[in-house]
N, C-alpha and C positions, 0 to 999 in steps of 0.2 A: 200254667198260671204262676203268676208272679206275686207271691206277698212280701209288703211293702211296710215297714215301719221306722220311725226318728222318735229317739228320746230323748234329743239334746237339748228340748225345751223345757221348760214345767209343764205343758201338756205332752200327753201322751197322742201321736198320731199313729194310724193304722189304713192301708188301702190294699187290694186286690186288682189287679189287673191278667183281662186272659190275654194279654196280647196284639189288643185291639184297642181297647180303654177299659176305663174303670169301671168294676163292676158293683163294687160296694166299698165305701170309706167310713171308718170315726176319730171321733177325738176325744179325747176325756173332759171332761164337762170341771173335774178339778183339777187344781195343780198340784204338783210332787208327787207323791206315791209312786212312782213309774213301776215299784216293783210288784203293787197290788192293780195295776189298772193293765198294761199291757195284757196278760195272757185273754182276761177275757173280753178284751177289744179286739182281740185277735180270733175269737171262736164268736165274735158276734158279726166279725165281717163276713167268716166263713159260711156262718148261716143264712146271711143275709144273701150271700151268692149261691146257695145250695150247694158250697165246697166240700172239700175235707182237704187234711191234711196231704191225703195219698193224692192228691189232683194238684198237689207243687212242684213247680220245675225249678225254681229258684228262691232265693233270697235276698231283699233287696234292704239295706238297713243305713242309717245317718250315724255318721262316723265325726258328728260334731263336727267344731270343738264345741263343748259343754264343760258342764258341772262333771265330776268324777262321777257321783254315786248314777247321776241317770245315764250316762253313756253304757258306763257297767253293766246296767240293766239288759239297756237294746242291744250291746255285743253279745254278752252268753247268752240272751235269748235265739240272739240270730245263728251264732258259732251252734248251740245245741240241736236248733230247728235242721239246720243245713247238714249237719254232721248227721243227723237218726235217719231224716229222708234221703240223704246221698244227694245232694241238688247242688246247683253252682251258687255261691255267697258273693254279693256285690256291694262295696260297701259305696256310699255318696256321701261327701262332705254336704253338712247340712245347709249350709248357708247357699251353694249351687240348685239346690231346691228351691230356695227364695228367688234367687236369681231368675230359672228357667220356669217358675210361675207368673214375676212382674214383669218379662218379656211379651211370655206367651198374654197376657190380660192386658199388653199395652199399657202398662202403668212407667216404661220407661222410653225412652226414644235416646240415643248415644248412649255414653260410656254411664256408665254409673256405682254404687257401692253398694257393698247389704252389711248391717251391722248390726249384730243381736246383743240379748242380756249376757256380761259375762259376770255379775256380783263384782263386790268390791268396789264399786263403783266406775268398772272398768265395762270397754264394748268387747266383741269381737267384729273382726270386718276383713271384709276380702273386696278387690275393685274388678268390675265386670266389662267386656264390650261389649258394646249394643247389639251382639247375639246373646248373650248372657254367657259368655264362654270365661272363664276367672282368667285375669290377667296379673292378679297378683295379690299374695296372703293365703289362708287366713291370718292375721296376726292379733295379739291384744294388747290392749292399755287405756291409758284412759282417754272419755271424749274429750278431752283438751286438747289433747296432745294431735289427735286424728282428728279434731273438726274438718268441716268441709262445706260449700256451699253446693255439688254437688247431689242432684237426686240421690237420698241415702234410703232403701229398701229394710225392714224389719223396725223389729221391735226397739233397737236401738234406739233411731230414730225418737222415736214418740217418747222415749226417758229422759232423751237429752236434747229436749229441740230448738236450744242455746249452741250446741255444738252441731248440730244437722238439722238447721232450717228448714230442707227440702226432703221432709218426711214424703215417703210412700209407700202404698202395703203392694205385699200381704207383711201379716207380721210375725207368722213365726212359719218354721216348715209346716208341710202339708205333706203328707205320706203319698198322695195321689200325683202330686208331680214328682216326688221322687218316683217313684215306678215308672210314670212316662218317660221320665229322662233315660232311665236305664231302658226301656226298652224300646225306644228310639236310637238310644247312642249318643243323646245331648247332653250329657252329666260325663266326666271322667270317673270311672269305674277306679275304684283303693281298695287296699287291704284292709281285713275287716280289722280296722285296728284303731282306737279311739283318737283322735286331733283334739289331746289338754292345752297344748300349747305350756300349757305352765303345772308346778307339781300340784297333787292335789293338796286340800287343807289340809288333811288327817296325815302327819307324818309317823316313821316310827321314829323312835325317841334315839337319841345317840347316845352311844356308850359314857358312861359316867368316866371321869378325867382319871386316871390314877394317882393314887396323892404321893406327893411328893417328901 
């Protein structure tokens, strides 16, 4: 069995799949916290399958780009889960999630983009083919700058739709196509390793000048 979780959103997503489809999915009903809502969205999918732990072969987890503090979250979670059970860690850029969900729902037809919340009043986006396979990004800045007329897929969309006319969902990952993807082979499989694209807020401070 494959568990499946993206915390590059303000919601928290979580699915199960044994290899066939999905067996049980949630999402957190609030936004932020990712560090108090994953664990037990993760023992509630479990239950909901009649899992355990000991019944995972893998780890499937969205490697953004995001916010620092929620990526954080879903990497150690995933790096810890994979590392005590011995299982193989996969990680899938989040926005390829969006992708191979608005293919697989028919919500695109050709080429198109997905572009999520990045704060600051910036997107992130990455441009797809009409398999949903990334053709190029992810990258960020602002909707100005990347407008498009373009079918533009996520959350983006619907913040700036001065800059993406041709909103369409879904709008943010879904943990449930992440697992299909990887367990089909329609997502590029990464390193579990987070896509900031840019440094986080919280820097540490630079050494004070020595006076002169």
């Amino acid at each position: 069995m494959l568990l499946a979780f993206d915390t590059a959103a303000p919601t928290v997503t979580v699915a199960l799949h044994d290899g066939t489809d999905v067996l049980a999915q949630a999402t957190s009903e609030a936004g932020m916290k990712h560090g108090e809502q994953l664990a037990p969205l993760v023992q509630r999918v479990l239950d909901e399958a009649s899992a355990t732990p000991a019944d995972l072969t893998g780890i499937a987890v969205g490697v953004g780009p995001g916010p620092f503090t929620g990526l954080r979250v879903g990497l150690v979670t995933a790096r810890t889960m994979a590392h005590v059970l011995a299982v193989p860690l996969h990680g899938v850029c989040s926005l390829d999630a969006l992708a191979l969900e608005a293919v697989a729902a028919g919500e695109v037809e050709g080429a198109f983009h997905v572009a999520t919340a990045a704060r600051r009043k910036e997107v992130y986006l990455a441009s797809y083919d009409a398999t949903g396979r990334r053709v190029s990004g992810p990258l960020v800045d602002r909707p100005a700058v990347l407008a498009t007329t373009d079918p533009v897929v996520g959350e983006g969309a619907r913040l700036y739709p001065d800059a993406f006319p041709d909103g369409r969902a879904p709008l943010r990952p879904d943990a449930g196509w992440l697992a299909r993807g990887v367990v089909t082979g329609r997502v590029e499989v990464l390193p579990a390793e987070p896509l900031y694209l840019r440094r986080p807020d919280a820097q540490i401070p630079a050494a004070p000048k020595a006076l002169s």
